[in-house]
Kinemage of the C-alpha trace (Angstrom):
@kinemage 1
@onewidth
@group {chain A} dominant
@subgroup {mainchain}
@vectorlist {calphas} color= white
{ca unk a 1} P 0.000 0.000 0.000
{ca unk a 2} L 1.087 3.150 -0.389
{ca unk a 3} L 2.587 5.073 1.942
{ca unk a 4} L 1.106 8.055 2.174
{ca unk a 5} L -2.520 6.264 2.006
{ca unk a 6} L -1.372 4.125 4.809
{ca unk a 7} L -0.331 6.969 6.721
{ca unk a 8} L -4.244 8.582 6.850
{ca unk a 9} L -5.626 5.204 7.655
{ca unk a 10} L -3.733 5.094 10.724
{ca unk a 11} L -4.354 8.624 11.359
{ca unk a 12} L -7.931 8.538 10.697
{ca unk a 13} L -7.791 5.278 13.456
{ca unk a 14} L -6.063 7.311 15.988
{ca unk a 15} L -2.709 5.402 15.447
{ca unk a 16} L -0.566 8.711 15.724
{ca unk a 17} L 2.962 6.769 15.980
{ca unk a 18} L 2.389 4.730 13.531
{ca unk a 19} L 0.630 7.002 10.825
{ca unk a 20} L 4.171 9.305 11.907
{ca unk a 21} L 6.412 6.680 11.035
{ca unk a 22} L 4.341 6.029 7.316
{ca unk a 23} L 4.376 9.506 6.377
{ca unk a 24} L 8.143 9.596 7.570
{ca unk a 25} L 8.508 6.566 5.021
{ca unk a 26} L 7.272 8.227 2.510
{ca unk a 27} L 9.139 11.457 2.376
{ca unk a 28} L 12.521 9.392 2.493
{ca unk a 29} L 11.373 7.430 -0.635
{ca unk a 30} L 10.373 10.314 -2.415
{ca unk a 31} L 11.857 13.403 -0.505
{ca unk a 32} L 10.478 15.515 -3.574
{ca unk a 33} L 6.828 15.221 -3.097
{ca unk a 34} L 5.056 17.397 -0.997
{ca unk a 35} L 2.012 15.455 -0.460
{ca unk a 36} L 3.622 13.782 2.198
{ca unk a 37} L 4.582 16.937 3.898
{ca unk a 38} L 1.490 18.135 3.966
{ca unk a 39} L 0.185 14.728 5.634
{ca unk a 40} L 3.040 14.294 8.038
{ca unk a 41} L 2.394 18.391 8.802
{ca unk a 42} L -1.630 17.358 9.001
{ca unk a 43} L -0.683 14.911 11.422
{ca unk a 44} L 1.271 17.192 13.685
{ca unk a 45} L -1.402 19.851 13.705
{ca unk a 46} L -3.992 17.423 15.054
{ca unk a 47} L -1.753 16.426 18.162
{ca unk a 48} L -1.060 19.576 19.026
{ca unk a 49} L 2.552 20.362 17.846
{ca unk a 50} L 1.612 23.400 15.181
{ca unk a 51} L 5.118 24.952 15.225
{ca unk a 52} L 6.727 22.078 13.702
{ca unk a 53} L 3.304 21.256 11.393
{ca unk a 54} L 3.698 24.729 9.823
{ca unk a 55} L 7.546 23.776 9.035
{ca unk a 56} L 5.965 21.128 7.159
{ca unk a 57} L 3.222 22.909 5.508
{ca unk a 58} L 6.206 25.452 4.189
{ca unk a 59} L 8.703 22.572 3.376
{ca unk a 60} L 5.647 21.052 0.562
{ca unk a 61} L 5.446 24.760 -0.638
{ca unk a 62} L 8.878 25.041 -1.518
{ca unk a 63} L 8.514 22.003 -3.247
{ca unk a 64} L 5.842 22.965 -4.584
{ca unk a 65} L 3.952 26.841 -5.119
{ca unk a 66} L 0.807 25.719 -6.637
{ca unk a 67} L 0.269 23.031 -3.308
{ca unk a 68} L -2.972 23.876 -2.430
{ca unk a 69} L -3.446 21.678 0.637
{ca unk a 70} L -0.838 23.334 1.967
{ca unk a 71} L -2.386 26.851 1.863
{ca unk a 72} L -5.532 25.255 3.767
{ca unk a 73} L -3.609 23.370 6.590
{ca unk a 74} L -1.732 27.028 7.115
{ca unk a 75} L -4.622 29.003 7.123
{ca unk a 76} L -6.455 26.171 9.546
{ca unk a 77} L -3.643 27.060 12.503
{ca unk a 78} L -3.915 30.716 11.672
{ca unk a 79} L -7.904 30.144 12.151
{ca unk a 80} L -7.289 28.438 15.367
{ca unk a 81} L -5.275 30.939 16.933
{ca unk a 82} L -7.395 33.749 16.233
{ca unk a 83} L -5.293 35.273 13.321
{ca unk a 84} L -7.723 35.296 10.882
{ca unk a 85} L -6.919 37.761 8.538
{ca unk a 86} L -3.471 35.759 8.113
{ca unk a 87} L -5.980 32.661 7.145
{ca unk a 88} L -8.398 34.678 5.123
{ca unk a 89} L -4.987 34.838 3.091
{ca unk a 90} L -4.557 31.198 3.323
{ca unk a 91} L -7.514 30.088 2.352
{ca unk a 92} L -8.059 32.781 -0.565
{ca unk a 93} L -4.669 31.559 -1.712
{ca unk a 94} L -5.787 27.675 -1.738
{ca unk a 95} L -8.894 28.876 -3.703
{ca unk a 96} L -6.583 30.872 -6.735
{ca unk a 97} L -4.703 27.252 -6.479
{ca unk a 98} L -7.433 25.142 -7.412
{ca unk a 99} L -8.718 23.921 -4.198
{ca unk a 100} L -12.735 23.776 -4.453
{ca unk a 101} L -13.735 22.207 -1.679
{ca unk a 102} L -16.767 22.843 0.818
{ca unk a 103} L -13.776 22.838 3.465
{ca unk a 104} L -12.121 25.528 2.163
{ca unk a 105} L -14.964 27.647 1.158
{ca unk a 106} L -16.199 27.338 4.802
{ca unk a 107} L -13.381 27.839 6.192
{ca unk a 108} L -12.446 31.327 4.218
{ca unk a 109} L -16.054 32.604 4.760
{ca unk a 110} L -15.905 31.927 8.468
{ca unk a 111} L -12.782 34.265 8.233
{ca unk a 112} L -14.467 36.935 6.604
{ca unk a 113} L -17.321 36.542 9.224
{ca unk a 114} L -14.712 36.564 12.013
{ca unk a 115} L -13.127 39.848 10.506
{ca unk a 116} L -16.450 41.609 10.956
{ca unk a 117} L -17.666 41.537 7.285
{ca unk a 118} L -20.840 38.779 7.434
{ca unk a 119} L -21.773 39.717 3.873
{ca unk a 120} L -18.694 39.210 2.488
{ca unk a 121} L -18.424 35.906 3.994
{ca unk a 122} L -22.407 34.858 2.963
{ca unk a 123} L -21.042 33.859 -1.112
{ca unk a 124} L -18.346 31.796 0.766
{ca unk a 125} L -19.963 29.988 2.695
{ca unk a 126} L -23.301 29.585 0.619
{ca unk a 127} L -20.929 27.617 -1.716
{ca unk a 128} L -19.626 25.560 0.707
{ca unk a 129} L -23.446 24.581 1.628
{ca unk a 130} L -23.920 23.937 -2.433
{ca unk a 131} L -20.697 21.671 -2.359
{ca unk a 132} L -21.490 19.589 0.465
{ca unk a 133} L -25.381 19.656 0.954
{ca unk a 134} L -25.512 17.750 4.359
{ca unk a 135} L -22.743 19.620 6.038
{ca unk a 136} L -24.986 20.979 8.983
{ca unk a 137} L -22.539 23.385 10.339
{ca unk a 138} L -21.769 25.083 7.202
{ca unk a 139} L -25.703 25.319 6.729
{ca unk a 140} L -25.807 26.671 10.238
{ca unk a 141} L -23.194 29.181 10.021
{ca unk a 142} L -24.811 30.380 6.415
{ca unk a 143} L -27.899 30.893 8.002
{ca unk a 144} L -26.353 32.942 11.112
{ca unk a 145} L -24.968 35.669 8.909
{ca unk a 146} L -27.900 35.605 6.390
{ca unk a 147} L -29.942 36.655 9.504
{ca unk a 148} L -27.599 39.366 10.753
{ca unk a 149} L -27.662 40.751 7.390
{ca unk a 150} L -31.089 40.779 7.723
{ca unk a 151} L -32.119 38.233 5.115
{ca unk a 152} L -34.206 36.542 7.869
{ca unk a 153} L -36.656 34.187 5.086
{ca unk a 154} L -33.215 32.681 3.646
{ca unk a 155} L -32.530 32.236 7.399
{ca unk a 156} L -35.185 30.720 8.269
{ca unk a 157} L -34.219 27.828 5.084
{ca unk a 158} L -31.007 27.330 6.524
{ca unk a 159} L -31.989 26.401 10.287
{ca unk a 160} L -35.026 24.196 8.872
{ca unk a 161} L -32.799 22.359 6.732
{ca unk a 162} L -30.479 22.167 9.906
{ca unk a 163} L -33.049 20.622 11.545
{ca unk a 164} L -34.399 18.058 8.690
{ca unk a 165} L -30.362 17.207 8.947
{ca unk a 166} L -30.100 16.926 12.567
{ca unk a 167} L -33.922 16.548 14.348
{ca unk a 168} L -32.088 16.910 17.557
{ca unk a 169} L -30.553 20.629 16.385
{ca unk a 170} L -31.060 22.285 19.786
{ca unk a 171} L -29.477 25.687 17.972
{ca unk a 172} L -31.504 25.361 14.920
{ca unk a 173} L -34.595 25.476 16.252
{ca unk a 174} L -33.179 28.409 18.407
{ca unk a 175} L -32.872 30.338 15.838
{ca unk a 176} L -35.959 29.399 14.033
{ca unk a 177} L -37.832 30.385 17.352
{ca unk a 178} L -35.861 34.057 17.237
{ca unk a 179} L -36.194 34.440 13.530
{ca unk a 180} L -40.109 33.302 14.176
{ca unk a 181} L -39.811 36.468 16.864
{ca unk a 182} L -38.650 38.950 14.474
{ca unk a 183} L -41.244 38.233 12.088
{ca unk a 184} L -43.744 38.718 14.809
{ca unk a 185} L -44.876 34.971 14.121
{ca unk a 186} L -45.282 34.603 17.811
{ca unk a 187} L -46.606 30.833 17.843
{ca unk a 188} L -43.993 29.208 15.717
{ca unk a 189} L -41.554 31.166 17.708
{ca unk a 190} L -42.863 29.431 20.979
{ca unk a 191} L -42.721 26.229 18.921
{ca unk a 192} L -39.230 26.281 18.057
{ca unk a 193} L -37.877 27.330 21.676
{ca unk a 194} L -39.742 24.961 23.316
{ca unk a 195} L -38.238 22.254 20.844
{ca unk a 196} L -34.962 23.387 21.498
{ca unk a 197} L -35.482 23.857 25.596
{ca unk a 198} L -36.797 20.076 25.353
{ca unk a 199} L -33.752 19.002 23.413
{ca unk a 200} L -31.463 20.741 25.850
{ca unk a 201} L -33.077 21.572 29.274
{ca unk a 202} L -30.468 24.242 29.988
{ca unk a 203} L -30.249 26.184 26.693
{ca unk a 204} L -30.419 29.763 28.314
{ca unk a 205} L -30.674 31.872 25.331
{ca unk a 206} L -33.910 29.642 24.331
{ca unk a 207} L -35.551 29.873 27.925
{ca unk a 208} L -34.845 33.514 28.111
{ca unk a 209} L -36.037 34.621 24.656
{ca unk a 210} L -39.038 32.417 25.408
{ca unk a 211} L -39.731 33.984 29.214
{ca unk a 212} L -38.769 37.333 27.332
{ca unk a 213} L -42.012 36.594 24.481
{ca unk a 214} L -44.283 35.471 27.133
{ca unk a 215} L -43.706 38.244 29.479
{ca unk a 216} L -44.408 40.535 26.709
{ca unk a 217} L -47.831 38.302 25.991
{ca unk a 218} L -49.128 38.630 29.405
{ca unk a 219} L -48.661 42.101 29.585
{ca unk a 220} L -51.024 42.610 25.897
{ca unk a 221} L -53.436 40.997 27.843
């Protein structure tokens, strides 16, 4: 098998030494290709060591500019420390190189949405959600910033398809019951909340939106 396949088996396992010592394998055999730079770097990032993962990331772009896997895995540590204009860059870069994947797209609109601009991010990540159809959190995230743009009715299409994905969405029907709210659709709003207060007992933000819309009931009547 190859190497660098056998490598993401054991990684994908949990078998961190071992998938180490493939990917090691692999770059002595072919020191030249940078796919198994970006695996062994991959590898590192997940257990923790991103210092010597980014070495690797930059090690398969000297080998090779137009690496696009490379970009993402950069712009993924930049993401998780909180630099994300640095993996805005990233991930804009793996784009111009080829890389179309719902990942990516994600992943560069959650940047955007991160650097304050939520309609910038909304083509970004509406692709990602046309790319990979069932990924709920891209969904999810879509239909956050389509509703604090103020495109609540595409909102609302988001979290139900959240739901129909995941029936036990606690979030999703959160923010079905405020987007309900803001329509002044004050039954389905109480519908929602109460779904996601019976999916998760302590959801705060649902109990006190829904105390907040029955307070506001009792004193109309």
């Amino acid at each position: 098998m190859d190497k660098n396949l056998k490598g993401i088996e054991l990684m994908q396992a949990g078998n961190w030494e071992e998938a180490a010592m493939a990917f090691n394998e692999a770059i002595e055999e072919n020191p030249g290709d940078p796919v198994a730079y970006i695996n062994f770097g991959n590898l590192l990032a997940v257990t923790g060591d991103e210092e010597r993962a980014f070495k690797f990331f930059q090690k398969a772009l000297e080998l090779d500019e137009n690496a696009a896997a490379a970009y993402y895995s950069i712009g993924a540590i930049h993401y998780n420390n909180s630099r994300f204009d640095q993996a805005k860059g990233m991930f804009e870069s793996a784009m111009k190189k080829g890389l179309d994947s719902s990942d990516n797209y994600f992943m560069l609109g959650m940047s955007v949405a991160q650097l304050g601009n939520k309609r910038l991010a909304l083509p970004y990540l509406q692709r990602s959600t046309e790319l990979a159809p069932d990924d709920v959190d891209a969904r999810f995230q879509y239909g956050l910033c389509l509703a604090e743009e103020g495109m609540i009715d595409l909102a609302i299409l988001q979290f139900e398809e959240c739901i129909r994905l995941v029936p036990d969405h606690a979030d999703g029907y959160y923010n079905l019951g405020v987007a309900f709210a803001f329509q002044e659709q004050t039954g389905k709003a109480l519908e929602m909340l109460n779904e996601a207060i019976r999916i998760d007992p302590g959801h705060e933000m649902a109990l006190s939106v829904k105390n907040f819309i029955e307070d506001a009931m009792n004193k109309e009547n």
